[in-house]
Wavefront OBJ file of the C-alpha trace (Angstrom):
o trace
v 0.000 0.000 0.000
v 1.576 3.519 -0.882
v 0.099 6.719 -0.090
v 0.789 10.150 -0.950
v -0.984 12.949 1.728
v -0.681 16.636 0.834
v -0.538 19.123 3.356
v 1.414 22.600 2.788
v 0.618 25.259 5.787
v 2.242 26.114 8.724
v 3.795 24.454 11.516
v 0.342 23.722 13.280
v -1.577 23.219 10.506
v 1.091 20.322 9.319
v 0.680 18.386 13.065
v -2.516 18.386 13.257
v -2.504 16.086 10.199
v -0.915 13.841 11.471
v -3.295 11.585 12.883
v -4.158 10.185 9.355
v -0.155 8.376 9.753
v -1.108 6.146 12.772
v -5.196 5.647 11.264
v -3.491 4.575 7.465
v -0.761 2.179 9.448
v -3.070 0.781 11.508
v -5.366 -0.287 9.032
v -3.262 -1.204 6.218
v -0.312 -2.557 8.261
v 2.961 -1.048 9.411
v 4.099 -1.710 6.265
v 2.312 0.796 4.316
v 4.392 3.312 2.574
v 3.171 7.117 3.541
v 4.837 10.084 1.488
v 3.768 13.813 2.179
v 3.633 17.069 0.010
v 5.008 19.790 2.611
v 6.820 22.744 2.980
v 10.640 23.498 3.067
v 10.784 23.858 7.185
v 8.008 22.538 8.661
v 8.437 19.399 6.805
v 11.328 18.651 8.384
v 9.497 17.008 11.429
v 9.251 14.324 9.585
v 13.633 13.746 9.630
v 13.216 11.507 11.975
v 9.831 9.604 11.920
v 10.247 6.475 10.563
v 6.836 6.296 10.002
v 7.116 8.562 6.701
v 9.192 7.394 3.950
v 9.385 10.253 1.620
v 8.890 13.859 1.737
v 8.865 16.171 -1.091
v 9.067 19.739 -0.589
v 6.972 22.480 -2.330
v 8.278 25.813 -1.700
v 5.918 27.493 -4.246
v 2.563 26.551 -3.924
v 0.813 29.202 -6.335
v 3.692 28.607 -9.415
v 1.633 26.458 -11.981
v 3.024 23.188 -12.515
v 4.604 24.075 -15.886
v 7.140 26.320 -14.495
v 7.371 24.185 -10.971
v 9.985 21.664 -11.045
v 9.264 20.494 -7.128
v 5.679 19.872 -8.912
v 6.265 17.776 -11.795
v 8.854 15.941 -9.728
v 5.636 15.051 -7.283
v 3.506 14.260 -10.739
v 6.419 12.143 -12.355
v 6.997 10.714 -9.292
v 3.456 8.781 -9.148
v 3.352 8.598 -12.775
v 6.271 5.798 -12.608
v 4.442 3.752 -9.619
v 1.266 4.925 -9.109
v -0.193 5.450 -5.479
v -2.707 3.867 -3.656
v -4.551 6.148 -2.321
v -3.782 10.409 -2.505
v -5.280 12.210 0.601
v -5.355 16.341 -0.124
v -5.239 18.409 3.180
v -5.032 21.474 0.942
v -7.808 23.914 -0.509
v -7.376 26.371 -3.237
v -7.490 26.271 -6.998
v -3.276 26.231 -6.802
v -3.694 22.764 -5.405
v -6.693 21.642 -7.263
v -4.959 21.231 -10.962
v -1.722 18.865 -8.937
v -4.206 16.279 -7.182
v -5.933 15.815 -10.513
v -2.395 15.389 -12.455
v -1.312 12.924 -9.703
v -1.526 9.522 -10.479
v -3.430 7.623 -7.567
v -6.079 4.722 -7.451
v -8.121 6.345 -4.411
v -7.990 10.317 -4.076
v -9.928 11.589 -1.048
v -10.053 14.871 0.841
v -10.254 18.581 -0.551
v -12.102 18.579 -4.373
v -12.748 14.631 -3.324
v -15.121 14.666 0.201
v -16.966 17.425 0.014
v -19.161 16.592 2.879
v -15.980 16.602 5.017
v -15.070 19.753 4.172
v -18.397 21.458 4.717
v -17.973 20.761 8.456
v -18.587 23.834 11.071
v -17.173 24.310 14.078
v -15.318 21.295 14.291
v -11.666 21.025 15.472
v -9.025 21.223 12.836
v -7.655 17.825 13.302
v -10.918 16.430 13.255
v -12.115 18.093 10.200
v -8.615 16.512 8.866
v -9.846 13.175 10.086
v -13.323 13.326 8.349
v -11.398 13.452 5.197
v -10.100 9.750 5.610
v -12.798 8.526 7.877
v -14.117 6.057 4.696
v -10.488 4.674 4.484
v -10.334 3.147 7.947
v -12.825 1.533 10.592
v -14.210 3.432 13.208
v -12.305 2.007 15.544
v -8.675 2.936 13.931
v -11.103 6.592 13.138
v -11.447 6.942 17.357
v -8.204 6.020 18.867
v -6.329 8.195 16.068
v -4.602 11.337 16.959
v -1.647 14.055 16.278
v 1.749 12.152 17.251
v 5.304 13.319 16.393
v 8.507 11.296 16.785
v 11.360 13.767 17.035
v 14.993 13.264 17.009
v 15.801 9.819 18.994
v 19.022 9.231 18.271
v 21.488 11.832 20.912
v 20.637 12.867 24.213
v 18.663 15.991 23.684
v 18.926 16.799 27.912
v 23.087 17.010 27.531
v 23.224 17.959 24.219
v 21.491 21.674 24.904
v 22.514 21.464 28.603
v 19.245 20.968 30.301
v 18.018 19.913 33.440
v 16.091 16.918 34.241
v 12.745 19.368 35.220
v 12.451 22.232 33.311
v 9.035 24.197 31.740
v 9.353 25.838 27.715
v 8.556 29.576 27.132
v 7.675 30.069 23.835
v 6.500 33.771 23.758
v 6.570 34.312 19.897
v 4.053 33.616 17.115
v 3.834 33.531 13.045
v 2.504 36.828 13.303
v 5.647 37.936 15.207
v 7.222 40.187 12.535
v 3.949 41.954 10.841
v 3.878 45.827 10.932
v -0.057 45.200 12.191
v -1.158 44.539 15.434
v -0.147 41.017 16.625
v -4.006 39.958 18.171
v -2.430 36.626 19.306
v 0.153 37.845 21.401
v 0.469 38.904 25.028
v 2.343 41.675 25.900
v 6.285 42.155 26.626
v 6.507 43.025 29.965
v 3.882 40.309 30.962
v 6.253 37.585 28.916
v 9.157 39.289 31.068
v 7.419 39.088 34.187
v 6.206 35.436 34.236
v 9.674 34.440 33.289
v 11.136 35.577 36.522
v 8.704 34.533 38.389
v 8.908 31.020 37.205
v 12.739 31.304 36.851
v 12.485 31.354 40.599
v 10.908 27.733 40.989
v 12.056 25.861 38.190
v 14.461 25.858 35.117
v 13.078 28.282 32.397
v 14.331 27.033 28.251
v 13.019 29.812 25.631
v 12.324 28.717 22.271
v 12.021 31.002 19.370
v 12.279 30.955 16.068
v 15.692 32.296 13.911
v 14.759 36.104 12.415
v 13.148 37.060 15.412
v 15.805 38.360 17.482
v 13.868 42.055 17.558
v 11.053 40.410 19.572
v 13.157 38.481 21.777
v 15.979 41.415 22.381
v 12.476 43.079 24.384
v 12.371 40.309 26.521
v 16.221 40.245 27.882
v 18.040 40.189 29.579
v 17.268 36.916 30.995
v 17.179 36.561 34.710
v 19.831 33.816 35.552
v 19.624 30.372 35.172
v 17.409 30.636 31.755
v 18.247 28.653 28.885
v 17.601 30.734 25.676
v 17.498 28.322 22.772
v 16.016 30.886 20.366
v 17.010 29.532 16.678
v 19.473 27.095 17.937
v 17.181 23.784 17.943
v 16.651 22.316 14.925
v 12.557 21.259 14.635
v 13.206 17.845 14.857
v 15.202 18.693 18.299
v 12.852 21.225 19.191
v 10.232 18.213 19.071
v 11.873 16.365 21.495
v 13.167 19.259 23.807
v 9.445 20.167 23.997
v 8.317 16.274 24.578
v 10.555 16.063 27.666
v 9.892 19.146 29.154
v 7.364 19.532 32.526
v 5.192 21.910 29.817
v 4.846 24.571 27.581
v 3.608 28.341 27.916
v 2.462 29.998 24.686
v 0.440 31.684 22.881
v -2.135 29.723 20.366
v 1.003 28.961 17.773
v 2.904 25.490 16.250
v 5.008 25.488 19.879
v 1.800 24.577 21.250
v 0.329 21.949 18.739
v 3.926 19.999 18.660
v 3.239 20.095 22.789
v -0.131 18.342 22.345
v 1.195 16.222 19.771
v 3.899 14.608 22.478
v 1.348 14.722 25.432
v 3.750 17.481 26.620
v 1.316 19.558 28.881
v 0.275 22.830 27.629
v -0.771 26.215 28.883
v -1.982 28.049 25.660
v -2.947 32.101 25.941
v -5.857 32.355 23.596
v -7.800 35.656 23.541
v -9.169 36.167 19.083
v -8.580 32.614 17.867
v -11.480 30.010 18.372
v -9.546 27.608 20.598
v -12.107 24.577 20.308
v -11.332 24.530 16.423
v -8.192 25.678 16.066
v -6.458 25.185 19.617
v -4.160 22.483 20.836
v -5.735 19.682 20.292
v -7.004 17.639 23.413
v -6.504 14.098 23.296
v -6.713 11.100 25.995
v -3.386 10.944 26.907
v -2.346 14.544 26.995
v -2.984 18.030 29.019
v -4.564 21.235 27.425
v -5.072 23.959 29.083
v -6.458 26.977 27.277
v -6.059 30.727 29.448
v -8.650 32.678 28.359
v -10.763 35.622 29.879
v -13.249 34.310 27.608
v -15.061 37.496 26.382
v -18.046 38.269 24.555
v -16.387 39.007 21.464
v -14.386 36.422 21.261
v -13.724 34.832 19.370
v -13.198 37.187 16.433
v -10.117 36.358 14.482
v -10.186 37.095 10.331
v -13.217 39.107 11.039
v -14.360 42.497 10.440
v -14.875 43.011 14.209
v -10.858 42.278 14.918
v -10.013 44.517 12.166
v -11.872 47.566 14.176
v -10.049 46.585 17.267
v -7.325 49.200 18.374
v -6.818 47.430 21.930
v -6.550 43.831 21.796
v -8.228 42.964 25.191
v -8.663 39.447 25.108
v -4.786 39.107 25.201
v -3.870 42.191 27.130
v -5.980 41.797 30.126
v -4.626 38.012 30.566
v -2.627 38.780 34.309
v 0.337 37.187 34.721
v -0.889 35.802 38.152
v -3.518 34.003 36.409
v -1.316 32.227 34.217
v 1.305 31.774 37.029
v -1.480 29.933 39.183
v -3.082 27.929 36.530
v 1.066 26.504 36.251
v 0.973 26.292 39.850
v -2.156 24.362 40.351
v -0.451 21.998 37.603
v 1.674 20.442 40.205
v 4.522 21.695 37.706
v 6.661 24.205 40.696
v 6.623 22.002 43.713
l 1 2 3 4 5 6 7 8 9 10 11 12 13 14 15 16 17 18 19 20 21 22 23 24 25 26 27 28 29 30 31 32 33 34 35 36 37 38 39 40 41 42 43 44 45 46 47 48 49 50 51 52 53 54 55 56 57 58 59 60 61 62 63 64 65 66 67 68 69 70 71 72 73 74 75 76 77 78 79 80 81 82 83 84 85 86 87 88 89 90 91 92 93 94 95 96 97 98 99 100 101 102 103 104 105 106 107 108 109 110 111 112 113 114 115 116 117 118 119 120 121 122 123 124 125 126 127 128 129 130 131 132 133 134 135 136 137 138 139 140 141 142 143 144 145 146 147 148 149 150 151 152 153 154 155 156 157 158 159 160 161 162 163 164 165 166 167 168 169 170 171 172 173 174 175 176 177 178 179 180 181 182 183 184 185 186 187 188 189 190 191 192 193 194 195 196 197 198 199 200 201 202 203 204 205 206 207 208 209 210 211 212 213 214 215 216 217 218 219 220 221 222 223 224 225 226 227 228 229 230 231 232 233 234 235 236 237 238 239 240 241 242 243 244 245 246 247 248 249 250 251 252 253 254 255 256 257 258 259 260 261 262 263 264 265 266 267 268 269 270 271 272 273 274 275 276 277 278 279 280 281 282 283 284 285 286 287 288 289 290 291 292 293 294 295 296 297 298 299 300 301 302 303 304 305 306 307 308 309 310 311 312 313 314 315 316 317 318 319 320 321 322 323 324 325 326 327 328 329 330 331 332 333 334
């Protein structure tokens, strides 16, 4: 069995499809050979996961296929052994003309199942999951989730000098660098604030992405002790430094979904985004919690009502005290 998925977003976007990986080997046997259309970056979560065999990287989704060489390498590709079975996580006409050119027996998802697609209100993932829910039973559909298998094979703990308890503050977001207002983020001085205050109880790691040096040059200096990893973990590293780590503080970004993804417990700060849809996702065998003030109009995000917003309240009025106790009632400082 060989099967070709496509999904080409951002960090989150690309975990939370990954609960069709367990659902396919599961019902068509460890065996089963699982490619993936991604993006230069984010793909490379897969480095590691033996549970992916090939991943070919589109850098430029909108370039029509006759000037895209990463796109008729994908088309060629299939053309010599044809797939099994092509799942499409991707919308949009720039998408639309590849799936049809790929040569697959099966081809489900996006232009495929439209009455997955049409879903409201739903989770991400489990929109995701509608979109191969006729491939598998419903058991393999249930006990399916986001899982990521990072880099296994060094000691991650020695190798970025960590200590055997420590918590991950990941204060940045993929809005980080836009001239707007950032509606996802919390504010500076509460980022610098919390960090002392937990520095104080237990080892503090920052993680950050490379570029964003601006953002995190507000936030220092550190208060001693802190482990600033900002651009120096790899993702595949990053995976695993987040997976052995007592939790993760963010904002509602990828930091957050890898965290939920490696039943690493989460604390997510969520004021415009609809955290039941696009949130970390909760699972049986991991720990979300969502901080939220939970206001009446909320949530808002890519509407005209967050446009007209000059003062971002749903994020700014998040205390640091409230997200200090919800860590605290965790268990995670004694």
């Amino acid at each position: 069995m060989r099967v070709l998925i496509i999904r080409c977003g951002a960090l989150g976007d690309l975990v939370a499809s990954t609960s069709v990986i367990d659902a396919l080997k599961s019902q068509f046997g460890q065996e089963t050979t699982i490619d993936f259309v991604s993006t230069p970056g984010v793909g490379s979560i897969f480095k590691y996961d033996n549970r992916v065999h090939n991943v070919f990287l589109l850098k430029h989704k909108k370039i029509p296929i006759v000037f895209s060489k990463q796109k008729k390498e994908v088309i060629h590709y299939s053309k010599a052994t044809p797939y099994d079975i092509l799942i499409n996580f991707e919308r949009g006409k720039q998408f639309e003309t590849l799936v049809r050119k790929i040569s697959a027996h099966k081809k489900v998802g996006h232009f495929f199942t439209p009455q997955a697609t049409k879903k409201q209100g739903l989770h991400t993932v489990e929109v995701k999951k509608l979109m191969f829910k006729e491939l598998v039973s419903q058991e393999v559909f249930d006990s399916s989730f986001p899982r990521l298998i990072g880099n296994q094979q060094e000691d991650i703990l020695s190798k970025y000098s960590l200590n055997k308890k420590y918590i991950i503050i990941s204060p940045s977001n993929s809005h980080q660098k836009r001239s707007m207002l950032n509606y996802r983020a919390w504010e500076n001085n509460r980022w610098t604030e919390l960090i002392e205050l937990l520095s104080k109880k237990i080892s503090v790691v920052i993680v950050g992405n490379k570029n964003e040096d601006a953002f995190f040059n507000k936030l220092k200096p550190y208060p001693t002790g802190v482990i600033d990893l900002v651009a120096k973990t790899p993702l595949p590293d990053l995976i695993e430094v987040i997976k052995y780590s007592q939790g993760v503080v963010s904002t509602d970004t990828g930091t957050a979904h890898i965290a939920s993804a490696v039943n690493t417990e989460t604390f997510t700060l969520i004021g415009p985004t609809p955290a039941q849809q696009t949130g970390p996702f909760k699972t049986p065998t991991n720990k979300v919690n969502i901080i939220s003030l939970d206001l009446e109009c909320a949530p808002c995000y890519r509407t005209q009502r967050m446009k007209e917003c000059t003062d971002n309240i749903c994020m700014k009025n998040i205390s640091v005290s409230m997200v200090y106790k919800r860590i605290e009632d965790a268990i995670l400082l004694s």
